[in-house]
C-alpha positions, -999 to 999 in steps of 0.1 A, spaced: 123 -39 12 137 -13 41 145 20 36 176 10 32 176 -14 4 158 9 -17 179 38 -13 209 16 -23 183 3 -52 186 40 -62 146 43 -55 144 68 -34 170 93 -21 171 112 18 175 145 16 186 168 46 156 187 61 169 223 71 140 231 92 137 202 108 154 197 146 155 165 148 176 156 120 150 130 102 159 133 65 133 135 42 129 105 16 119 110 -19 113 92 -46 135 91 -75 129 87 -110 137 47 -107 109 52 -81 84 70 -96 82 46 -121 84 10 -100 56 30 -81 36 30 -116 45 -4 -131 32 -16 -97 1 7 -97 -11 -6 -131 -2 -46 -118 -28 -35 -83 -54 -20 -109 -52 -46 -139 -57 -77 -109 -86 -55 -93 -107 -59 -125 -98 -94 -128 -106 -101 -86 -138 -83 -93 -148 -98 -132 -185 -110 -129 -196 -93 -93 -222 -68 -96 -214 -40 -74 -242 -55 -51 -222 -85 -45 -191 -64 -44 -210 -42 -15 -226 -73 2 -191 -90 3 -172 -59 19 -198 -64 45 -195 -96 52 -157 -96 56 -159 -62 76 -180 -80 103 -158 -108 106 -130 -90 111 -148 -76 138 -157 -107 151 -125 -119 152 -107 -88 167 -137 -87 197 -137 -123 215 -109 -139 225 -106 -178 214 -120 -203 237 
């Protein structure tokens, strides 16, 4: 969603900067907002403990690891 569909979604609002030279408005969120921002934070944590149901923290650390290194791998060679 652009800036723009969410201010006309009334979830945030831009709000003239007096300070600020450049005329960049600064965005806030509104009430609307706030709480999509919530709803959504509690859908992100609730599928977190699903994802990680069962994984010891081991496996949890092993597997951060292992997909760390092959997004390395990945970003360093080029394909052949």
């Amino acid at each position: 969603m652009t800036a723009h569909r969410t201010e006309v979604a009334g979830l945030v609002v831009r709000k003239p900067e007096s300070s600020n030279t450049r005329m960049n408005p600064r965005v806030e969120l509104t009430d609307a907002g706030r709480a999509l921002f919530h709803r959504l934070l509690l859908a992100v944590v609730a599928f977190d403990a699903r994802l990680r149901t069962g994984l010891a923290a081991e496996e949890i650390d092993v597997l951060s690891s292992m997909l760390t290194r092959l997004r390395s791998n990945i970003a360093s060679t080029e394909p052949t």
